[in-house]
C-alpha positions as CSV (number, residue, x, y, z in Angstrom):
1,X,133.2,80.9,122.1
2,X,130.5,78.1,122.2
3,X,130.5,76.1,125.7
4,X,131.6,72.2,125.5
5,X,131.7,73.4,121.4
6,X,130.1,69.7,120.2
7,X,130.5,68.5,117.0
8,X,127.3,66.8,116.0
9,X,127.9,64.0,113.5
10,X,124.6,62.9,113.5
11,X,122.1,65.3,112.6
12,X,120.0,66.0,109.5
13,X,118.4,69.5,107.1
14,X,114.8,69.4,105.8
15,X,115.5,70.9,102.4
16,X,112.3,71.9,101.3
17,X,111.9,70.9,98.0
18,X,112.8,67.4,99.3
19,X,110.3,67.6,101.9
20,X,107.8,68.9,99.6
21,X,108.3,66.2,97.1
22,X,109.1,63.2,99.3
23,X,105.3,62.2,100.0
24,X,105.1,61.8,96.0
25,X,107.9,59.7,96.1
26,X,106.8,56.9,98.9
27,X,106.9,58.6,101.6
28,X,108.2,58.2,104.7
29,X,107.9,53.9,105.1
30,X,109.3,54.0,108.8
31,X,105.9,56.2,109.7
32,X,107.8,59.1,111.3
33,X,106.3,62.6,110.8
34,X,108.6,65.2,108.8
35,X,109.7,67.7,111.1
36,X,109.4,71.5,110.2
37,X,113.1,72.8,109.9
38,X,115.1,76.0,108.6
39,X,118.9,76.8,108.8
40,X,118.1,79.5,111.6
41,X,116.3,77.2,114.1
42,X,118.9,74.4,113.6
43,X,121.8,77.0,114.6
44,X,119.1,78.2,117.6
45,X,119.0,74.2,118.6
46,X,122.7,74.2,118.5
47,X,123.2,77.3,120.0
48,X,121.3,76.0,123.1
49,X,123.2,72.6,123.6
50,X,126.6,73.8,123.1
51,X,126.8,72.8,119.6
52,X,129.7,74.8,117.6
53,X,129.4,72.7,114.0
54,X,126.7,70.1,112.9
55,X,127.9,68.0,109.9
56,X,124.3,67.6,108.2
57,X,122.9,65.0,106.3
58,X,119.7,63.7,104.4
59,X,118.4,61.0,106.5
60,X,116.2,58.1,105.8
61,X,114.2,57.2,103.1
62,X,117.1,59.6,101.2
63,X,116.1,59.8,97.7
64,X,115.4,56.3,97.2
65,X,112.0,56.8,96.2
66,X,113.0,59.2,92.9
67,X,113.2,57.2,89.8
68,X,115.7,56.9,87.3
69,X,117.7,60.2,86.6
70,X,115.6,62.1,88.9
71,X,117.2,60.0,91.5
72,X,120.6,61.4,90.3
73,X,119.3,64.9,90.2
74,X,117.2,65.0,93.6
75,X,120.4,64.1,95.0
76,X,122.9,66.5,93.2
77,X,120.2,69.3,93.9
78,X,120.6,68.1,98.2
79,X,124.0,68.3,98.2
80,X,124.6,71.9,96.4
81,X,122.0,73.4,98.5
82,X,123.9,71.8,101.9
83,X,127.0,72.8,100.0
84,X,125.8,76.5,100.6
85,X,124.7,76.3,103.8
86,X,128.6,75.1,104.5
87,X,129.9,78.1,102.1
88,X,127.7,80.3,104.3
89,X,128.7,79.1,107.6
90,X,131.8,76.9,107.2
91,X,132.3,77.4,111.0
92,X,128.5,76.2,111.9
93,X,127.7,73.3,109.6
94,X,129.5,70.3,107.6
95,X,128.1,68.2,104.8
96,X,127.7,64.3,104.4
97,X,126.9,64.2,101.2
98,X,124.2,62.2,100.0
99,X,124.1,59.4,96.9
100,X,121.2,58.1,94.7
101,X,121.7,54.4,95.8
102,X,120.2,51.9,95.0
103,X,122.0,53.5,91.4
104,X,125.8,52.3,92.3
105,X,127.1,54.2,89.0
106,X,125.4,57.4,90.0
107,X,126.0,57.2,93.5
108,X,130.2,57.1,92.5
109,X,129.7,59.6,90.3
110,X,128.1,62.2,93.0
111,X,131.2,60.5,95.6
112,X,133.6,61.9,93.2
113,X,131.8,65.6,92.8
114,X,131.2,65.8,96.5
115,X,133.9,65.0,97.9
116,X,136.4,66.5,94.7
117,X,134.3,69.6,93.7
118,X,132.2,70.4,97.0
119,X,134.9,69.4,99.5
120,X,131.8,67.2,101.6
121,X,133.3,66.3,104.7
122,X,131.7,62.9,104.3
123,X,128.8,60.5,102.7
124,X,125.5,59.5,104.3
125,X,124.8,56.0,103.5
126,X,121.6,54.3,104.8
127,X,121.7,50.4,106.5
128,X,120.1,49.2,103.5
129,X,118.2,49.9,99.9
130,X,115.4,48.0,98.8
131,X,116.6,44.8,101.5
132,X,120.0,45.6,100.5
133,X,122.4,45.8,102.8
134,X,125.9,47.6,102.4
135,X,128.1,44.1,102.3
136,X,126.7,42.7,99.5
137,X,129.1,42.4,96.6
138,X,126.7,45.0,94.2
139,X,128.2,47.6,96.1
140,X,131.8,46.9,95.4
141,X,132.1,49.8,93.0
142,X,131.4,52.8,95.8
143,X,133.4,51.1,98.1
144,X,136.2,51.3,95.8
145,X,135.3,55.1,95.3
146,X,135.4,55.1,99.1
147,X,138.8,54.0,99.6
148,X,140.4,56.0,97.0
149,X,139.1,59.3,98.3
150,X,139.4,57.6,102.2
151,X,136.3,58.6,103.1
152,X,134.1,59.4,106.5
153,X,131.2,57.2,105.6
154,X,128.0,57.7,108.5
155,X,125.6,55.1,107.9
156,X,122.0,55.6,108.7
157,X,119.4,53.1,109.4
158,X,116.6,53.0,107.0
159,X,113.6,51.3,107.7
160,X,113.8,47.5,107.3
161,X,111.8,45.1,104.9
162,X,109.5,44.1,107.7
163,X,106.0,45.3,108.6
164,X,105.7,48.2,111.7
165,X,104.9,47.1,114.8
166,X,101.1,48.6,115.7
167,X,101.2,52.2,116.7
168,X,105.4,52.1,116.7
169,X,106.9,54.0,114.3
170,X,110.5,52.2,113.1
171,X,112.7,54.4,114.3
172,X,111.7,54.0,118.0
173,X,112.8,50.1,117.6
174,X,113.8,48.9,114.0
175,X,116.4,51.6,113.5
176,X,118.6,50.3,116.2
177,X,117.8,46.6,114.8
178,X,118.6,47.6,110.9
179,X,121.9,49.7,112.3
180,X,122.6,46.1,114.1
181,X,121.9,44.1,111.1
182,X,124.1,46.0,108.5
183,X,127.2,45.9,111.0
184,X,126.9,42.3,111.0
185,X,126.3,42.2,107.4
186,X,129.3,44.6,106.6
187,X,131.7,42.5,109.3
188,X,130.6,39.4,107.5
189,X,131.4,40.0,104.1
190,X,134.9,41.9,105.5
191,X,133.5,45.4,104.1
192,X,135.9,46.9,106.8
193,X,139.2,44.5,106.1
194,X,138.6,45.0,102.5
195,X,138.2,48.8,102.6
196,X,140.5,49.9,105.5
197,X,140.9,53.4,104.9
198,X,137.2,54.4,105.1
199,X,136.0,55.5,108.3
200,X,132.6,54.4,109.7
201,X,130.3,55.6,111.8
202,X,127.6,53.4,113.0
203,X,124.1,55.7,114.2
204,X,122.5,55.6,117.7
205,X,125.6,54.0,119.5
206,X,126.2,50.4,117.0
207,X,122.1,49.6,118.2
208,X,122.9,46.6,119.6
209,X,126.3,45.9,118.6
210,X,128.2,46.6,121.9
211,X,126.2,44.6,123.8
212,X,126.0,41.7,121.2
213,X,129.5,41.9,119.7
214,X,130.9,38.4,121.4
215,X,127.4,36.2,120.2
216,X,128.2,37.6,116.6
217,X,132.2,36.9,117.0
218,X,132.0,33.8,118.7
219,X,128.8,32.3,116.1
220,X,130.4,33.7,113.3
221,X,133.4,32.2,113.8
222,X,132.2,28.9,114.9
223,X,130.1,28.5,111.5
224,X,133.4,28.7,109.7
225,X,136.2,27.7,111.6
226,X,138.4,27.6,108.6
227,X,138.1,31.5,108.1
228,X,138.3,34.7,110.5
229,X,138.7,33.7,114.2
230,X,136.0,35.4,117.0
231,X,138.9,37.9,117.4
232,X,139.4,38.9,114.6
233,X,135.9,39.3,114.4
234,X,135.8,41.4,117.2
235,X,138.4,43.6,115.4
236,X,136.5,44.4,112.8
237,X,133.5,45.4,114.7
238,X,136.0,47.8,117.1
239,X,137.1,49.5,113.8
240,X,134.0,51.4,113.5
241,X,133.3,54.7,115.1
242,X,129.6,55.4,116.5
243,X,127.6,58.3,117.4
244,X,126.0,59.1,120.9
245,X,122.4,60.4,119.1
246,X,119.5,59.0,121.6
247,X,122.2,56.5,123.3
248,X,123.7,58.5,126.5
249,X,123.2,57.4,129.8
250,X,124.7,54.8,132.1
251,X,122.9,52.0,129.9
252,X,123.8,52.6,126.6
253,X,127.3,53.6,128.0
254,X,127.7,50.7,130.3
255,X,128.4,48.7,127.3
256,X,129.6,51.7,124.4
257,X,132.4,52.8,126.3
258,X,133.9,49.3,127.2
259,X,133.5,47.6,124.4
260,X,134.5,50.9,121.9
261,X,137.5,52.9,120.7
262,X,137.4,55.9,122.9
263,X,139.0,57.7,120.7
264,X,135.7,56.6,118.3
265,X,133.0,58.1,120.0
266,X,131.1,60.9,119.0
267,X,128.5,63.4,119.8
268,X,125.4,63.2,118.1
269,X,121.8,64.9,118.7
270,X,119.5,63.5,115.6
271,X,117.9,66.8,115.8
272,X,115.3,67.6,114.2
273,X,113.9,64.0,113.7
274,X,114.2,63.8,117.4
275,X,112.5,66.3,119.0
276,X,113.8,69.1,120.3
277,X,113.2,68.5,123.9
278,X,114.3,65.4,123.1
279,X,118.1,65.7,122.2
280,X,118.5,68.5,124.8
281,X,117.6,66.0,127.4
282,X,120.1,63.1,126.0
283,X,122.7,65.9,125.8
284,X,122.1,66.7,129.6
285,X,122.1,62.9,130.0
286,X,125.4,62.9,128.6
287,X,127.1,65.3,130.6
288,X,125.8,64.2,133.6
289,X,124.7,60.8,134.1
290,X,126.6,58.6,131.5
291,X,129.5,58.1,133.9
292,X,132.0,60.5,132.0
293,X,135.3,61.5,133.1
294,X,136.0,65.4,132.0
295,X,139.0,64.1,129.7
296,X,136.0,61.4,128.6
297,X,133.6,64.5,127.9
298,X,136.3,66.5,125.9
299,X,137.1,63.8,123.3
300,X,133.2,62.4,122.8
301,X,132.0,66.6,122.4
302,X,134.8,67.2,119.8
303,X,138.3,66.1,120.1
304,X,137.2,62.4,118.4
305,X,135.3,64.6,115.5
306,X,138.5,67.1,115.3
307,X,141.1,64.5,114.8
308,X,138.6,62.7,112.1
309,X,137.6,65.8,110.1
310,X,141.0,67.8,110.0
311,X,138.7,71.0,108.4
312,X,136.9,71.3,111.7
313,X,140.4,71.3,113.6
């Protein structure tokens, strides 16, 4: 029996013909380095932080950068090879499965094999595509997909259309910002009203959406005062869930855990784009200086995850 055994909902694989091909197809635009990973030092990482299953996923720039069909393909080739690492270990790791958006036909296509034929416990979405973002009305046709199949969508930021600040890579900064931008977005154009049966999880604690949910209620609302009020607003924004990757501690927290669902919060490590030293030391953060009650600790390691992926229970 794994101590605390955390459910990680945010945490990625390196398969390496993606990583071998990815430089050929843009790159990395957010200038992070791609980390060396293998199956057998993920389970070591988890082993070490009390991890019993990490739900894996592809994480930014996805397959974006693939053309045409072999957009479609790089993705159905991702998500049989995570596929086997689940068949392999169905106790140690979970798939979100990943889509070739910006293609909304192919990525409902691969919703349907995942989630029918590979039994994925989710989708990966990024914030955005091309400047993008998840609300607008293009994307109608995988939400739909979504809902029918009432889905566990975990969106992940992607870097946005804006230049990197000198000598700081995106993710350090305009991760949190796109995550931020895309709730707004999504909240805006009702994405969560429309589509209530898909469950959301918003990366690296909402960015700054706990702490700025009231300016984007109250302004919203203001703007229109013939539509949604700030509460409902605020509604919508509390129906996400959100991860704890890079966001424990009494800051983050100070805001997560009064503004959020408790029963919405969820452990995440980003390993291996963050380093490894680096989500150990959140972890300890989180059991130790985010304020937690035991009962607090229990649901954010696994109960949450357990009562939102019914496999895992």
């Amino acid at each position: 029996m794994i101590e605390h055994a955390r459910i990680d909902v945010h945490t990625h694989l390196v398969p390496p013909f993606w990583g071998e091909a990815l430089a050929q197809h843009g790159g990395d635009p957010s200038g992070w380095t791609l980390p060396p990973w293998t199956p057998g030092d993920h389970l070591k990482f988890m082993d070490a932080n009390g991890i019993e299953t990490s739900v894996l996923s592809l994480t930014a720039p996805s397959v974006a950068g693939w053309p045409g069909a072999a957009r479609r393909e790089m993705a159905r080739r991702v998500n049989d090879y995570t596929a086997e690492l689940v068949r392999e270990r169905p106790d140690r790791f979970g798939l979100f499965a990943t889509v070739p958006l910006p293609d909304v036909e192919g990525a409902v296509a691969e919703v349907g094999y995942a989630l029918d034929e590979l039994r994925a416990d989710g989708v990966v979405l990024l914030s955005n595509y091309d400047g993008v973002y998840l609300g607008d009305d293009r994307y109608a046709p995988l939400w739909e997909a979504l809902e029918r199949h009432r889905a566990v969508v975990f969106i992940h930021p992607a870097h946005p259309l804006v230049p990197l600040l000198p000598e700081v890579p995106g993710p350090l900064v305009d991760y949190p910002f796109d995550t931020t931008r895309n709730a707004v977005h999504m909240v805006a154009r009702g994405i969560t009203e429309r589509y209530p049966n898909v469950r959301i999880i918003l990366s690296h604690a909402g960015g700054f959406v706990p702490f700025a949910a009231l300016r984007f209620c109250q302004l919203q609302a203001a703007l229109n005062p013939a539509g949604p009020t700030a509460e409902d607003f605020l509604a919508r924004f509390r129906s996400f869930y959100w991860d704890t990757a890079l966001s424990s501690g009494e800051y983050a927290f100070g805001a997560l855990t009064r503004f959020a669902d408790p029963a919405r919060i969820l452990y995440g490590s980003d390993f291996p784009y963050a380093p490894p030293q680096v989500g150990t030391r959140f972890t300890e953060i989180l059991d130790t200086e985010s304020g937690l009650t035991a009962q607090q600790s229990r649901a954010i390691d696994s109960g949450n995850a357990r009562a939102l992926f019914p496999r895992l229970s």
